[in-house]
ROTOR-352792 format. One record per residue (C-alpha): residue number from 1; x negated, y negated, z. Coordinates in Angstrom, 2 decimals. Layout:
<sites>
     i         u         v         w
   NUM         X         Y         Z
...
</sites>
This chain:
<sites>
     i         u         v         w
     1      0.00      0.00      0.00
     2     -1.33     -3.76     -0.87
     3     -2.08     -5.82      1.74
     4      0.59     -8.32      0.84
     5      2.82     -5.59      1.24
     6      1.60     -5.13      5.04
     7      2.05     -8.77      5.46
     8      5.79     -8.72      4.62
     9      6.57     -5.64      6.73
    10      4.77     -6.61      9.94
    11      5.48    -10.53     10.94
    12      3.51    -10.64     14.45
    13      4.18    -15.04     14.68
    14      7.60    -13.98     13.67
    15      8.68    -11.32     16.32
    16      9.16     -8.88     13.73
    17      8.09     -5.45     12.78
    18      9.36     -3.16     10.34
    19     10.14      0.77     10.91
    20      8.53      1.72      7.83
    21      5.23      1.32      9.43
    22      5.81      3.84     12.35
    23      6.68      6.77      9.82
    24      5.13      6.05      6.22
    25      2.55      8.72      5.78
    26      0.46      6.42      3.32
    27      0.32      3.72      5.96
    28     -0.71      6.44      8.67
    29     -3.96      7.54      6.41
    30     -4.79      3.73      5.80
    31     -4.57      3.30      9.68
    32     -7.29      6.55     10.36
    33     -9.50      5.07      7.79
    34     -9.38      1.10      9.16
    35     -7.82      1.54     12.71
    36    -10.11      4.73     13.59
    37    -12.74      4.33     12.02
    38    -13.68      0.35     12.66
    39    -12.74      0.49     16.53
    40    -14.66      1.55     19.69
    41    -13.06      5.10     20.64
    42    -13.14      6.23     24.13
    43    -14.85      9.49     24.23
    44    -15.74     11.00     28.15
    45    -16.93      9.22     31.44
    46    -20.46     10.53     32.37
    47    -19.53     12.67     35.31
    48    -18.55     14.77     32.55
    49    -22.11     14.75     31.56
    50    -23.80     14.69     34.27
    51    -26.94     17.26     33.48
    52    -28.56     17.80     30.50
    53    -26.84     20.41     28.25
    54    -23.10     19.15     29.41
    55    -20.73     18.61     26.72
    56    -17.28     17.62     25.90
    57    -15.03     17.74     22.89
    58    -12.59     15.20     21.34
    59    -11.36     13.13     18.70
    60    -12.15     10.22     16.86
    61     -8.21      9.77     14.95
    62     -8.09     12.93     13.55
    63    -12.23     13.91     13.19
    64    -12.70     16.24     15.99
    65    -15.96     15.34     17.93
    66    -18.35     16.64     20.38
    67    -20.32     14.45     23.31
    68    -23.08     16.02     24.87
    69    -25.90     15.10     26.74
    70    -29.54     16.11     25.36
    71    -32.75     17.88     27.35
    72    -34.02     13.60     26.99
    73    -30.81     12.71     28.96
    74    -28.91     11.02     25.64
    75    -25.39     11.11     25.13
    76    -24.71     11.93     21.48
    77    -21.51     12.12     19.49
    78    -21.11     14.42     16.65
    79    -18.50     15.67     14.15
    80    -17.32     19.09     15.30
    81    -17.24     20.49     11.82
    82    -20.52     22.68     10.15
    83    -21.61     21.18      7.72
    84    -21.23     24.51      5.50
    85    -17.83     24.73      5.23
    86    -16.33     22.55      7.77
    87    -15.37     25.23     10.82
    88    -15.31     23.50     14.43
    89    -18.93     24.55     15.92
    90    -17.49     23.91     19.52
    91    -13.76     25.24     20.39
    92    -13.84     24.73     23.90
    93    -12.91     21.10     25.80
    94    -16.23     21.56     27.67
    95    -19.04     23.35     29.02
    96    -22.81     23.24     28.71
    97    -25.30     25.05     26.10
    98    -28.20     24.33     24.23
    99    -27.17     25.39     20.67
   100    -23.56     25.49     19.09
   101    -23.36     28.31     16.91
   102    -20.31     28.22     14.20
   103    -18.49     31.46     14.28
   104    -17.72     31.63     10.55
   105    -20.99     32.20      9.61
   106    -23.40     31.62     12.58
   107    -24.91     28.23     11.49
   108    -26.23     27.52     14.42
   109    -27.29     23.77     15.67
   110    -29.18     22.32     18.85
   111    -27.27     20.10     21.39
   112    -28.43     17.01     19.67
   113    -27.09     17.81     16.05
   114    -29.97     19.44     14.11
   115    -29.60     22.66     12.48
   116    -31.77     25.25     13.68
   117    -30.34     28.56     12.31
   118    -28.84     29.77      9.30
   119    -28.53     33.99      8.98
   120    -30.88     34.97      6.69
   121    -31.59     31.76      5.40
   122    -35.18     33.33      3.20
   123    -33.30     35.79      1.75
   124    -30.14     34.51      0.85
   125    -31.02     30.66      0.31
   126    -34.28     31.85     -1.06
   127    -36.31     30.13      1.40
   128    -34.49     27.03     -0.26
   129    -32.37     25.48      2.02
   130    -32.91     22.04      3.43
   131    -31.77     22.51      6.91
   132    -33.13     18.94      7.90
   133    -30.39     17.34      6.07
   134    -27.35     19.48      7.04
   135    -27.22     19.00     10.95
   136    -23.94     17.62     12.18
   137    -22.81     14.44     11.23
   138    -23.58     11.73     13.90
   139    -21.33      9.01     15.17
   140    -23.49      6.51     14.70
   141    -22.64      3.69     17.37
   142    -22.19      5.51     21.34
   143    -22.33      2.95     24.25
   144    -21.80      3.56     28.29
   145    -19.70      0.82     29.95
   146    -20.24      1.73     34.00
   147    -20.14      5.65     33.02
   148    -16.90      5.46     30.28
   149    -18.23      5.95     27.05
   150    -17.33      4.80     23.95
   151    -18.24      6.04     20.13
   152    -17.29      3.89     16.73
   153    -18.05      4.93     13.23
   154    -18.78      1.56     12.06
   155    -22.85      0.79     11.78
   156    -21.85     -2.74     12.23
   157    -19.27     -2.82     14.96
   158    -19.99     -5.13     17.46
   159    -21.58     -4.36     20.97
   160    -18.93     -2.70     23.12
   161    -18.76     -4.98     26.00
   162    -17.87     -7.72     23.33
   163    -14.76     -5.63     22.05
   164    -13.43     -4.64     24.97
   165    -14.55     -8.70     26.37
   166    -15.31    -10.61     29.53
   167    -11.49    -11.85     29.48
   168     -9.93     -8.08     29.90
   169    -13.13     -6.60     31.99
   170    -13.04     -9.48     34.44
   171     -9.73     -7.04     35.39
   172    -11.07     -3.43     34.84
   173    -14.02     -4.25     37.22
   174    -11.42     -4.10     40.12
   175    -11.25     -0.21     38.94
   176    -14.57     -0.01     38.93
   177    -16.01     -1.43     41.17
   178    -13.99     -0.93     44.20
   179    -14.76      3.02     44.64
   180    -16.71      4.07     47.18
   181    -18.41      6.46     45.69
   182    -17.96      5.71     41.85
   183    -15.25      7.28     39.96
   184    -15.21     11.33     38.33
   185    -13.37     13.02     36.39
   186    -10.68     15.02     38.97
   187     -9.39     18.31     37.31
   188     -8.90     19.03     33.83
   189     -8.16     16.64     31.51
   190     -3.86     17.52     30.66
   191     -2.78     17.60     27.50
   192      0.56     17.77     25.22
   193      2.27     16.78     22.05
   194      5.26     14.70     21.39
   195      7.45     14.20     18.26
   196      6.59      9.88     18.17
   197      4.09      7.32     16.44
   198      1.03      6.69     18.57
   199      1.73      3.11     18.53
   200      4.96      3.14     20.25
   201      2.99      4.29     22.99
   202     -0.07      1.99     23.10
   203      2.04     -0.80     22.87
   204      3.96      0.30     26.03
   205      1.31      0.37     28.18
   206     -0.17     -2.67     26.70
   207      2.45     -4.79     28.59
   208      5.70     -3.31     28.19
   209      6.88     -4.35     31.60
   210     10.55     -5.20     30.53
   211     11.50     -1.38     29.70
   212     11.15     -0.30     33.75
   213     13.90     -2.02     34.67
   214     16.05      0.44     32.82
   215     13.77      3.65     31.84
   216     12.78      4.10     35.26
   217     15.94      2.82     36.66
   218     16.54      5.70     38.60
   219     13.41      5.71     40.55
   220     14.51      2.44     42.43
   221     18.11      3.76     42.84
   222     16.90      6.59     44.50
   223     14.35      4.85     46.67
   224     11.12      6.72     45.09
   225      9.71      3.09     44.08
   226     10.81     -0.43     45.79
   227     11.85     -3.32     43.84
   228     10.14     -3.39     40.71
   229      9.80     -6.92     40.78
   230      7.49     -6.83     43.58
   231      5.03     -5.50     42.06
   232      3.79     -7.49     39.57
   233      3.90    -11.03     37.97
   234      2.32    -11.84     34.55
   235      0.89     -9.83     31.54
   236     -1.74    -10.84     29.90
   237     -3.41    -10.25     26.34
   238     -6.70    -10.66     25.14
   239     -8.75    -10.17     21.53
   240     -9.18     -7.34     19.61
   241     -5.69     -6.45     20.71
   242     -5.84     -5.40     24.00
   243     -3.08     -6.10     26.65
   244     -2.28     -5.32     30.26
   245      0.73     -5.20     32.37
   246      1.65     -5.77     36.05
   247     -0.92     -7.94     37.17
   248     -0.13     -9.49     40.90
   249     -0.73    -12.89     42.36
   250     -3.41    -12.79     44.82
   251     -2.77    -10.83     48.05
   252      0.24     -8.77     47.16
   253     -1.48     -5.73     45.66
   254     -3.85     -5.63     48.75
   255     -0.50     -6.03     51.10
   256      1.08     -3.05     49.00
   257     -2.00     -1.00     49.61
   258     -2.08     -2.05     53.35
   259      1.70     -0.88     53.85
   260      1.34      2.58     52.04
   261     -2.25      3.12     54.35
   262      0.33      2.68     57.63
   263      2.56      5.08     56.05
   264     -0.44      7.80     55.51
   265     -2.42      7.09     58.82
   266     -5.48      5.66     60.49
   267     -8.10      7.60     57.59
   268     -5.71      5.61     55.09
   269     -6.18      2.15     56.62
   270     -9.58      2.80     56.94
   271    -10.28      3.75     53.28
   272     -7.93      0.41     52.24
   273    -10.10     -1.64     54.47
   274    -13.57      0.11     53.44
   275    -12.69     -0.60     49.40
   276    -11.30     -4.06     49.86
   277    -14.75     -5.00     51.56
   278    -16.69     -3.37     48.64
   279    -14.78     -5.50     46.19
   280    -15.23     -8.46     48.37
   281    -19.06     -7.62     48.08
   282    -19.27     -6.87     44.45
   283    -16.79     -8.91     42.42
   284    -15.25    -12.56     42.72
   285    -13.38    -14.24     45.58
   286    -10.08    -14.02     42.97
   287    -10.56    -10.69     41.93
   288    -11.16     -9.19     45.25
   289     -7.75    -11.41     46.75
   290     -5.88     -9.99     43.40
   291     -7.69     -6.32     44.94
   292     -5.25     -4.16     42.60
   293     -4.54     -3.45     38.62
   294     -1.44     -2.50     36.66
   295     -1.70     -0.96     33.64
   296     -2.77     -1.46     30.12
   297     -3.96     -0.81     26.57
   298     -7.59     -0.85     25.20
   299     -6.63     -1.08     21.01
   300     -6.06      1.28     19.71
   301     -5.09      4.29     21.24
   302     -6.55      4.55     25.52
   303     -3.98      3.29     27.60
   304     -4.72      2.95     31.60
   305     -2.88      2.59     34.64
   306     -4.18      1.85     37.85
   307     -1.59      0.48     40.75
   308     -3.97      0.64     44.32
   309     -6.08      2.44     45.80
   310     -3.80      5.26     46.57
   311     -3.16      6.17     42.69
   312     -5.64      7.58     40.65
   313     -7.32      5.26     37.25
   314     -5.06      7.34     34.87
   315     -6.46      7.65     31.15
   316     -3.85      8.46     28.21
   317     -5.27      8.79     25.07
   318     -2.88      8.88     21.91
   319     -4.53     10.94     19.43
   320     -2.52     11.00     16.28
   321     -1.77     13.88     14.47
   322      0.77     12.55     11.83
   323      2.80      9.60     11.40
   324      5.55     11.21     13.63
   325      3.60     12.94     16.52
   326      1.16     12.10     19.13
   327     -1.19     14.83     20.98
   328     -1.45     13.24     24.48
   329     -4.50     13.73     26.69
   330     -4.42     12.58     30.08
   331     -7.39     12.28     32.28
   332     -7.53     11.59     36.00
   333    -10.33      9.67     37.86
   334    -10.66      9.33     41.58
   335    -13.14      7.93     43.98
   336    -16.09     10.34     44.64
   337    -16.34      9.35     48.64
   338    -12.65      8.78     49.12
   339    -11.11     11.04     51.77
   340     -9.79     14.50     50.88
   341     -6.56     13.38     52.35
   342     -6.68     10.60     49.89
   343     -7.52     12.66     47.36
   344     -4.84     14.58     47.53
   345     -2.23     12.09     47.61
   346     -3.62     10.47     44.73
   347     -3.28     14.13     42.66
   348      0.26     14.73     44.01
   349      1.66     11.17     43.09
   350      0.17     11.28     39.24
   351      1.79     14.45     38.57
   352      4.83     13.22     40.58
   353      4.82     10.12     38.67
   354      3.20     10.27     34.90
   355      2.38     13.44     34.06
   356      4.02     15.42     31.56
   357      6.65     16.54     33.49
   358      6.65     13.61     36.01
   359      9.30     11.05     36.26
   360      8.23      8.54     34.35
   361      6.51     10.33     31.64
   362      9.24     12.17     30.72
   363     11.14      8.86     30.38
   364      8.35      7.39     28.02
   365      7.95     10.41     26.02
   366     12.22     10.54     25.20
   367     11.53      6.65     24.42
   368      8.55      7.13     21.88
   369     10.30     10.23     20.26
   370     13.83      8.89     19.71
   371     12.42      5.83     18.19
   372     10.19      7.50     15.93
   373     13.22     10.00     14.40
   374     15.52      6.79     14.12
   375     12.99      5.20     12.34
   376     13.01      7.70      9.63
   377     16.80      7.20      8.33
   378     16.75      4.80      4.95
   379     19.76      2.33      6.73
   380     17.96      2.04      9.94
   381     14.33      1.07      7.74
   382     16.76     -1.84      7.04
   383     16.18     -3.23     10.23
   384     13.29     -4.43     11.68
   385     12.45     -3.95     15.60
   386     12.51     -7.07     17.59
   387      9.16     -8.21     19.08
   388     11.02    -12.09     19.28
   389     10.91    -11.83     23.45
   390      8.95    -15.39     24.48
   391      8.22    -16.42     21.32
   392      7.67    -20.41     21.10
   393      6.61    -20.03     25.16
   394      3.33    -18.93     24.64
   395      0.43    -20.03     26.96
   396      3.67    -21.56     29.23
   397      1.98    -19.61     32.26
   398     -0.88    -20.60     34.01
   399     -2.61    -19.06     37.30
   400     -5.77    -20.77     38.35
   401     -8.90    -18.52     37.49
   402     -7.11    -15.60     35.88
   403     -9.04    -14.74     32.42
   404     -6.70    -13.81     29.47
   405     -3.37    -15.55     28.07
   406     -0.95    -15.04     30.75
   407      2.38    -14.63     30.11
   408      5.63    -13.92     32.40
   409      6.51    -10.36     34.18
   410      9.00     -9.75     31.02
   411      7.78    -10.92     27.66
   412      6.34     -9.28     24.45
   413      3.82    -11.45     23.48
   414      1.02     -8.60     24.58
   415      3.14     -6.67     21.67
   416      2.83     -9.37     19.05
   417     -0.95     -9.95     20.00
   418     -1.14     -6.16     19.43
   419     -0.13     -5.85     15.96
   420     -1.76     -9.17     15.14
   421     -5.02     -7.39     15.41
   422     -3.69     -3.81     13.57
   423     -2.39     -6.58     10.82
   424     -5.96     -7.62     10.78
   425     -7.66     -4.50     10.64
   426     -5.24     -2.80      8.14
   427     -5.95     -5.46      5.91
   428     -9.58     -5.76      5.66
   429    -10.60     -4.77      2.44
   430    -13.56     -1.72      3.20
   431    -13.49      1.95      3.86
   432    -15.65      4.15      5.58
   433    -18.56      5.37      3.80
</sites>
């Protein structure tokens, strides 16, 4: 599809989006090609690699990719595919060896991508075969931002701490920085499929506070949650379309944290009061007052939520797999020195909460997949979803300090800043080489 063709179907400055682009397969392959391709791609957090040998597998879009850590202590990222006729070298999610050996025809490689083996290479190949230039591909740009690692295809990306940017890391330092110990990787990493485009998701989390009051309406009629409004006050986007959700005026997430601790007992209040005098030691004045997160989007595809010290940093990554279905992964980190008893609840409440078959997830999921089948009928394509929430009241909102562009609890600019930037992407002219 032409550009100008993009341009009339997606009107960010207009509120205005239209189906086609959540279920047109040509649109999809554009977006793996200048979405996944041109963007910084979560891959692992390093105590998933701790030693040398240690490696994980993912996906880059649809490329299937392996991170491990060499015998010299680098983290590489590879395509998962031999390069003799394309069979995954690596099928499990992770482990540690020194070789990956393909089990078509035992091509077998070293930990940091060369090709060592090939059965009966003299004979066969003739003693012919240029194994130096048939290792496995390499991603060729893989920075570390305080242990979460990142991979992008593009040569010429920019450095990672400038696409992610001091505006939206000024707020994931609070999730960083405040653990004790440092964050891991808690239990296996979850994962599922649903019947939906990935971006109905990442825009959710990207600032989608507005759909809580009715998704998860039952949790507050029940009691399982208090009033929603309480727990958060802005949004707030940044560049390179990332947006987050939920964020608190100063002292409320801290006051939050300080009435669950009561609730859980005297090892609680002294793990809230331990972390909020880390963050007092390590960040800002402001950030340590503002002491919690909410949750968010890093564009395109890893959305995070965070909400106290009591839940763990949640990681959902959207992997497509089609136009019309998502493969969720969800990882869990948790402070290393945090008490067990703090583990624990932190494990409990995420499954309770936004697993697969938590409350809320299963809310979200229904969402994204209802919305992707209506999108598919020819009268619905002839309207376009609204995005028009706030428009004309930009930059309206204004808390001293915060970084970003703040907006209210309930608006959808963060979704209109989000599609700005796919608009931008999907219509740079360039593919990968």
């Amino acid at each position: 599809m032409a550009a100008a063709g993009l341009h009339d179907l997606v009107k960010p400055d207009e509120g205005s989006v239209s189906r086609t682009v959540f279920v047109d397969e040509a649109i999809y392959r554009k977006e793996l090609d200048r979405v996944f391709t041109k963007t910084w791609l979560f891959i692992g957090h390093e105590s998933q690699l701790s030693e040398p040998g240690d490696y994980l597998t993912n996906f880059m879009g649809e490329d299937p990719v392996i991170a491990t850590r060499g015998a010299d202590g680098v983290i590489r990222v590879m395509l998962n595919s031999c390069a003799h006729r394309g069979m995954a070298v690596c099928s499990t999610d992770a482990g540690s060896s020194k070789f990956f050996r393909c089990p078509y025809h035992g091509w077998t490689y070293s930990n940091n991508g060369d090709l060592i083996g090939v059965p009966r290479a003299d004979t066969v190949y003739h003693g012919e075969l240029d194994k130096s230039r048939l290792g496995l591909k390499a991603v060729p740009r893989v920075e570390n931002y305080k242990g979460f690692i990142f991979a992008n295809w593009d040569e010429d990306a920019i450095p990672l701490v400038d696409y992610l940017g001091a505006d939206q890391l000024w707020y994931l330092d609070l999730a960083f920085e405040a653990p004790l110990g440092g964050l891991e990787v808690i239990g296996p990493t979850m994962k599922f499929r649903i019947k939906a485009n990935w971006k109905l998701a990442a825009e959710n989390f990207a600032g989608d506070d507005y759909h809580v009051l009715y998704t998860h309406g039952s949790a507050f009629q029940i009691g399982f949650l208090p009033d929603y409004d309480t727990l958060g006050d802005y949004i707030a986007y940044f560049g390179h379309g990332h947006g987050m959700g939920d964020i608190s005026k100063p002292g409320r997430a801290y006051q939050n944290d300080v009435g669950m601790a009561q609730f859980l007992g005297p090892e609680a209040i002294e793990y809230v009061n331990a972390v909020h005098e880390r963050l007092k030691a390590r960040v800002s004045p402001l950030q340590a007052e503002m002491h919690g997160l909410g949750q968010g989007n890093i564009f395109p595809n890893l959305s995070w939520i965070k909400f106290g010290v009591f839940h763990v940093f949640g990681l959902f990554q959207w992997h497509p797999r089609g136009p019309g279905e998502i493969e969720v992964w969800q990882t869990a980190l948790f402070d290393r020195d945090a008490p067990q008893s703090v583990k624990d609840f932190a494990r409990t409440q995420m499954s309770q909460e936004n697993a697969a078959a938590g409350i809320f997830g299963q809310d979200d999921g229904e969402n994204f997949e209802q919305i992707t089948e209506s999108a598919r009928g020819v009268v619905s394509q002839t309207r376009d979803f609204n995005y028009a929430m706030g428009l004309g009241h930009e930059g309206e909102i204004h808390e001293e300090g915060y970084p970003g562009h703040l907006g209210p609890h309930y608006s959808e600019q963060n979704h209109r800043n989000f599609y700005r930037y796919w608009l931008e992407l999907m219509t740079t002219p360039g593919e990968q080489k």
